[in-house]
N, C-alpha and C positions, 0 to 999 in steps of 0.2 A: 504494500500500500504506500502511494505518493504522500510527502507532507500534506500535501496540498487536499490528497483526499483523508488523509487522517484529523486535519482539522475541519472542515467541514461534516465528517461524521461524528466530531466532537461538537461543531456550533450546534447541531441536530439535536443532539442527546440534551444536550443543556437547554434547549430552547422547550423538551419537554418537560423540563425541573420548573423554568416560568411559568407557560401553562397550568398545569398540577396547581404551583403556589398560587395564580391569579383564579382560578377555578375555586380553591377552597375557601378563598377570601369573600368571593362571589363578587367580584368586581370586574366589570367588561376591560377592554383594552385601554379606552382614556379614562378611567378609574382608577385603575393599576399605575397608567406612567403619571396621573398627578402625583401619586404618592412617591415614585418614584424618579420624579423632579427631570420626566424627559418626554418628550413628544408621543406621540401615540403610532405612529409612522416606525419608530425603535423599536418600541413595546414589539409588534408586528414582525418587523423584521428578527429580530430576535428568538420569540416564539418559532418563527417560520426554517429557524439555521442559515438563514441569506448572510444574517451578519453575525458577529463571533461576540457574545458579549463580552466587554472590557474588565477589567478587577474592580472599578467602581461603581457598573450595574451590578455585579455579584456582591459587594459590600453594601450595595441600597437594599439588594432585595432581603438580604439578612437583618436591616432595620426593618423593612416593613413585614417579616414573616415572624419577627418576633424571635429569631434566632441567629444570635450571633457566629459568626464562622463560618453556619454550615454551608450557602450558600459558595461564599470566597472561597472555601476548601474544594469543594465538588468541582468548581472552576480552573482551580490549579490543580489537578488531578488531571481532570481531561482535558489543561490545554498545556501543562505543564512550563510556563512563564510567567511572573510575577516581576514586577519593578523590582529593584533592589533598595534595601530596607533604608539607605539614608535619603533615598526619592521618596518614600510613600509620605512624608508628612506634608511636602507639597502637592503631590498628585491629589491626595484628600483636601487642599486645601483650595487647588484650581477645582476640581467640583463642586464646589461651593461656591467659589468667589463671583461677584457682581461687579468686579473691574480687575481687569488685569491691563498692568503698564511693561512694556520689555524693552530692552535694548538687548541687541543680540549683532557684536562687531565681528564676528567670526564667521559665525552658520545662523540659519534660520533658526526661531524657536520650534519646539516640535507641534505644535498647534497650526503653525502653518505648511508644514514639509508634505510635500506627495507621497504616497507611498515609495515609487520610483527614488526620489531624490533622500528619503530616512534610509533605505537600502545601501544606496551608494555611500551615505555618511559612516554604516554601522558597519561597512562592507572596508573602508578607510581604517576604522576602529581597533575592530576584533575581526585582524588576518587572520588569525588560526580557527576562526570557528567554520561552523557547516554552514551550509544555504538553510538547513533547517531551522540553524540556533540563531541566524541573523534573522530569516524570516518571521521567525516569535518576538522578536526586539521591535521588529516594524510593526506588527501586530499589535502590540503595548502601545506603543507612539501614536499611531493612527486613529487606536481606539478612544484615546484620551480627548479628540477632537469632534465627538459626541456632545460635549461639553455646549460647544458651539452650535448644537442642531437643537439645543433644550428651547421651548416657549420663552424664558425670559435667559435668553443667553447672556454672559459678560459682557460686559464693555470691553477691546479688545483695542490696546492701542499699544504700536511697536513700531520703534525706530532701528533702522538696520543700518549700518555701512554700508556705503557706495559697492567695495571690495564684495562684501557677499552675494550682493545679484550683480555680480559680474565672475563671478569664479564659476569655472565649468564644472560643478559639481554633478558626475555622473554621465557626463560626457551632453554634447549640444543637445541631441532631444531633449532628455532628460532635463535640461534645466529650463527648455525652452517652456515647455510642460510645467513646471516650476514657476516661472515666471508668468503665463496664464494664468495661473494659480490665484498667485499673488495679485493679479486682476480683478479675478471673480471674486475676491473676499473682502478686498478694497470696495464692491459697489454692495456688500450687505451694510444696512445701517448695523451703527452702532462698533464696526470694526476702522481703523484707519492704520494705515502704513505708511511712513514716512521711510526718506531712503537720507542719510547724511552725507555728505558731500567731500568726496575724497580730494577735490580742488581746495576746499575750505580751509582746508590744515589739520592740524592734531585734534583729535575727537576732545569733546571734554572728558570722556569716560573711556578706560581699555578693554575694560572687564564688562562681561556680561552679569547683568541682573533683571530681577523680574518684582515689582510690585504687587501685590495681590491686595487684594478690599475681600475681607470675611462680614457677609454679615450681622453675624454675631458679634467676634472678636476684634475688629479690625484689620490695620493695614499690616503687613508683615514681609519682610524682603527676604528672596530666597535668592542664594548665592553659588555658585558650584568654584571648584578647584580640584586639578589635576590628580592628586595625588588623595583627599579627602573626600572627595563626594560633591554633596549638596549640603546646606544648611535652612535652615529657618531662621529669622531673626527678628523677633517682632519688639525691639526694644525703642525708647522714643527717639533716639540719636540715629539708630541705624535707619530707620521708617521716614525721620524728617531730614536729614541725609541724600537720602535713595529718592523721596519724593522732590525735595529742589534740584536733583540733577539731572530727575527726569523731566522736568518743567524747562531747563536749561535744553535739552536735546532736543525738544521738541521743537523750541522755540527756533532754534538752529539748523532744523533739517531742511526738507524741501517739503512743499505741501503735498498732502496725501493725491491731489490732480496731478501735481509735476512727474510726481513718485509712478503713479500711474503710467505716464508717458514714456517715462523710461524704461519700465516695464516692459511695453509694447515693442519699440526698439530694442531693447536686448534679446525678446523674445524673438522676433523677423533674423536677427542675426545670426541664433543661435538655428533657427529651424532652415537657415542657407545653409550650415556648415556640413 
């Protein structure tokens, strides 16, 4: 049996564990995904195995069935990939959140990457693994971007380098496709991408960071580095810090039309090559 077909006979089995849970609750399909904070379109697809539920449907539906783990476990069973444990306090945290701010001077965040182009990044990564153990990583990634298809999705606002939509990441299709992308998610309300201008000079910022807004808890900056992970930081220095410098980038970049434009050009360039 193919990856490809072993995980599909896995979205399947799992899609009959929502069912079952949606049935015993007696709740129709957009019953089920209010409580579960995502569209009824998911719910659907999910049930049906079209789409592979992510570790953050499998963690909702353990809140809404009243039982913690079981669901997430039965998921990592038959899909056998989880975030790794210094990610999962932000990934719980981007399902949640009602604004996210990034700068991302390297690579795209992974909320915006194509399938195609998280491959090519995870594929740069971790040389020694399989097409299997990369394709579960892209799977993580892509799924996290659900987030984005919810009723009252985030506010979704990221300043990238010049340098990054411009680097052949995954060779010219692949980023042309990337950079379409990056099109079509600039004209949903509520998302803006800004591109920073590599003629301008020295960024204000080197490092990548990501803002998040919790509605509950507040604002909290997550961090990554090389050799440690990721962090969370929701202290008031690091939050009022992180929120002035993203006020600075913004104000800095190019407007979310310009960004656009250039998009479109890189992209005709990239689909000649």
């Amino acid at each position: 049996m193919s990856d490809f077909e072993r995980r599909a006979k896995a979205a399947k089995k799992f899609g009959v564990y929502v069912l079952r849970l949606r049935e015993r609750l007696g709740l129709s399909q957009s019953e089920f995904a209010a409580r579960m904070f995502c569209h009824q379109t998911l719910v659907s697809r999910v049930e049906s195995g079209s789409v592979p539920a992510t570790a953050a449907f499998a963690a909702q539906m353990d809140v809404v069935a009243g039982a913690p783990g079981v669901y997430a476990d039965r998921r990592t069973e038959l899909f056998g990939a989880t975030d790794p444990d210094w990610f999962k306090p932000y990934a719980e945290l981007e399902t949640r959140a009602i604004s996210i701010v990034d700068y991302s001077p390297v690579l795209l965040m992974g909320l915006l990457q194509t399938p195609e182009y998280a491959t090519a990044v995870y594929r740069a990564r971790f040389v020694y693994e399989t097409a299997e153990e990369i394709q579960a990583r892209v799977d993580l990634r892509v799924g996290r971007q659900e987030v984005l298809a919810r009723p009252d999705p985030p506010r979704l606002w990221v300043v990238v380098g010049e340098g990054v939509v411009r680097t052949r990441v995954g060779g010219g299709a692949v980023m042309a496709r990337q950079l379409r992308h990056l099109i079509e998610l600039g004209e949903r309300p509520g998302i803006i991408i800004q591109v920073l201008r590599a003629d301008d000079g020295a960024p204000p910022a080197h490092l990548p960071f990501t803002v998040v807004t919790d509605p509950d808890e507040g604002r909290a900056v997550y961090s990554e580095s090389q050799n440690l992970g990721g962090t969370v930081n929701r202290s008031a220095d690091a939050v009022g810090s992180a929120t002035s410098l993203c006020d600075h980038l913004r104000e800095s970049a190019m407007s979310g039309t310009q960004s656009a434009e250039l998009f479109h050009r890189l992209a005709k360039q990239r689909e000649c090559e």
